[in-house]
C-alpha positions, -999 to +999 in steps of 0.1 A: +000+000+000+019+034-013-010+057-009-044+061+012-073+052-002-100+030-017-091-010-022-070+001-057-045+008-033-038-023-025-013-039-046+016-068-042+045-059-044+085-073-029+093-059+009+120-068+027+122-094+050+116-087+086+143-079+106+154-100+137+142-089+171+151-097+204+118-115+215+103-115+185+094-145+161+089-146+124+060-166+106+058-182+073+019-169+069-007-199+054-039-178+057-045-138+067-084-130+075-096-095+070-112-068+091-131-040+087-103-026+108-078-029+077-100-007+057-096+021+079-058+014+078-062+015+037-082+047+041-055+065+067-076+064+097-043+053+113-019+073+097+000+041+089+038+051+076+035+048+040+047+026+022+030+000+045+013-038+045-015-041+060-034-069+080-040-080+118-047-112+115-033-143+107-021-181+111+008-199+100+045-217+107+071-206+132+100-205+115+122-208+146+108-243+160+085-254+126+055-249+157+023-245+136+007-210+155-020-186+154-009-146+158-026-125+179-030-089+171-029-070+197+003-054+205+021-037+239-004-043+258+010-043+291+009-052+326-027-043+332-057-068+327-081-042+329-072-013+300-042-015+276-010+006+281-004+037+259+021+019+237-008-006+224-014-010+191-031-034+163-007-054+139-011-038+108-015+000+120+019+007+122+038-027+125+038-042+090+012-069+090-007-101+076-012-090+039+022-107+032+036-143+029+063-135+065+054-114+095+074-106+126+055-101+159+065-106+196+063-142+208+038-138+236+013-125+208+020-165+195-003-194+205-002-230+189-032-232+161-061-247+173-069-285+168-088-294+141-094-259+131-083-249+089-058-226+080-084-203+069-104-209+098-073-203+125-065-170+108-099-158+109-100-169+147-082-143+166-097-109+165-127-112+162-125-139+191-099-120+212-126-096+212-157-111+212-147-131+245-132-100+261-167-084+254-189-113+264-162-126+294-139-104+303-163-076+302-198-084+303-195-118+327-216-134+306-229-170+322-245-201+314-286-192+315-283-157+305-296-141+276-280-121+250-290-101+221-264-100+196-268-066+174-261-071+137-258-107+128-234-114+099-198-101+110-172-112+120-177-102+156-209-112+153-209-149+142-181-156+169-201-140+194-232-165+188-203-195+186-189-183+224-221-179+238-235-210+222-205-229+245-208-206+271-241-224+277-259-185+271-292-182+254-288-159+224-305-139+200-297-112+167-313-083+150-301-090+109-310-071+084-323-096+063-344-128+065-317-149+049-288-136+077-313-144+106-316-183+093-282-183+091-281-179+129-304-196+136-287-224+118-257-216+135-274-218+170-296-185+175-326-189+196-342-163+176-340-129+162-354-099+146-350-076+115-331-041+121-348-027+096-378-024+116-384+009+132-395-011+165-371-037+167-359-027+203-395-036+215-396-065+190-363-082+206-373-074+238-403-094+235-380-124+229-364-119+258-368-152+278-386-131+307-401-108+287-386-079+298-353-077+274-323-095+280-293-094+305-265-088+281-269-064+248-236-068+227-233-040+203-205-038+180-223-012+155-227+020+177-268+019+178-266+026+217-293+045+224-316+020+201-296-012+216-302+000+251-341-002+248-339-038+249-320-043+281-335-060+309-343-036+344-303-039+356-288-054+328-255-046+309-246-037+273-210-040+263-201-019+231-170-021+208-182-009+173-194+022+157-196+012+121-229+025+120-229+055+143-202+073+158-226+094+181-254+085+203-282+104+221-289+083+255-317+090+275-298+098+307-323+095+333-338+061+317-306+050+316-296+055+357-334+047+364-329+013+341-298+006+365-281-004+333-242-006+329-226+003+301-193-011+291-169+001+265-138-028+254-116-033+225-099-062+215-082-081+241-047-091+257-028-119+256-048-129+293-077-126+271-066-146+242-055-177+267-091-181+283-105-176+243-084-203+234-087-225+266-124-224+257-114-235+216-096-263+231-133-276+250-143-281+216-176-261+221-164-235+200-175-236+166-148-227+142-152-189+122-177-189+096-157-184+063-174-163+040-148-160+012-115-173-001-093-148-021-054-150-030-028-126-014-025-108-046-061-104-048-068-084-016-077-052-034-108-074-047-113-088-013-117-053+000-140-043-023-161-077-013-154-068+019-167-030+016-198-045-005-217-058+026-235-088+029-216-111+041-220-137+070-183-139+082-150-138+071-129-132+042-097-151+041-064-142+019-040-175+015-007-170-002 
């Protein structure tokens, strides 16, 4: 990537290999996932130093030990469990990342590829499940018998957030914005759902709700807040970590405090978060990412653009 942009500006092109660091490893990549966070990289939300490759995720071969690993993205995150340190940043903002065949990344950010899991599958694996358990765990303290609404089936964050609950033993439920994306999670174990197209789809999920009166935890990774919140339970929590959709919202204050609602703001996780995500892989409850798409490396520009084009229900995979 030379310039910011629109997907054009992605291009391959020969780098240099990455240079040796004290406590760092380099991977032969097998598979790179995409992110809506890469398109903002592309379009210089990040002010990534130009030229620059993109890409946070991915899965492939140590080449120090031949150990077959998955990367996680989330760099310098330090000491604290609870926020990250200044320093922390994604793979891929300024750190060269995935969208190449090698990448270089600090060995606790390493974990061995799951079992049974596909290339494609393990690259698609740790972003959107760093941060979906760090929402629905870390975060939320989601259980076994709750309910969660899940806003915006079809994404990334989304379909791993129905897998996690699903083996979390939580009852969960989506808004889509089609008929087609709400059988796909039901398919994918939904208890039910609604459209978001609806102008009363708050009161329509609610009404799902296994009480009646909404549900205990509202993930929202899209930024509708103040239309997310109406379906909250008296006392329940919404965890948000998106704003695709809106980067704004007008909250009812005094409903809010009078609701006795908690709302929790997260990111993706640390490497604490990504050992319980991948403790909980190893159960075998987990089902794998959904894989929407399968693109080569030198085809990302028209994986973006796929990407960009919406519809999807999960990820898009680059392989080398």
């Amino acid at each position: 990537m030379s310039n910011y942009g629109g997907p054009e500006e992605l291009s391959p092109g020969e780098v240099d290999e990455p240079a040796p660091r004290p406590g760092w490893v380099t991977v032969d990549l097998r598979a790179s996932a995409l992110n809506w966070h890469d398109v903002l990289v592309r379009r210089g939300r990040y002010r990534s130093p130009l030229p620059h490759t993109p890409g946070a995720d991915g899965a492939g071969i140590r080449t120090d030990t031949g150990q077959e690993v998955v990367v996680l993205p989330s760099l310098f995150w330090g000491e604290r469990s609870t926020a990250p340190s200044p320093e922390f940043e994604i793979l891929g903002d300024r750190i060269p990342g995935t969208y190449a065949q090698r990448v270089c990344v600090p060995e606790e950010c390493l974990a061995p590829k799951p079992f049974g899991y596909s290339w494609a599958e393990s690259a698609a694996l740790p972003l959107v499940g760093v941060t979906s358990y760090r929402a629905l765990v870390t975060r939320a303290g989601l259980r076994a018998g709750e309910s969660l609404l899940i806003i915006g089936a079809g994404g990334g964050i989304a379909t791993m957030a129905l897998a996690l609950a699903t083996a979390l033993g939580a009852q969960a439920f989506v808004t889509a914005s089609s008929p087609e994306k709400l059988a796909r999670a039901r398919d994918n174990g939904a208890a039910g759902g609604v459209l978001h197209s609806d102008d009363d789809w708050p009161m329509q999920a609610k009404a799902l709700a296994p009480e009646g009166d909404g549900f205990d935890v509202i993930l929202d990774p899209v930024g509708l807040w103040e239309r997310s919140v109406q379906a909250l339970r008296p006392g329940g929590r919404i965890v948000v970590l998106g704003a695709n959709v809106a980067e704004r919202a007008d909250m009812d204050v005094r409903g809010f405090y009078f609701g006795q609602y908690s709302l929790l703001g997260t990111t993706m996780g640390s490497p604490q978060d990504f050992r319980g995500l991948l403790d909980l892989v190893a159960t075998g409850t987990v089902a794998p990412p959904a894989i929407a798409a399968t693109y080569p490396l030198s085809d990302a520009a028209e994986a973006h653009r796929r990407l960009e084009s919406g519809g999807l229900f999960g990820k898009i995979v680059l392989v080398p």
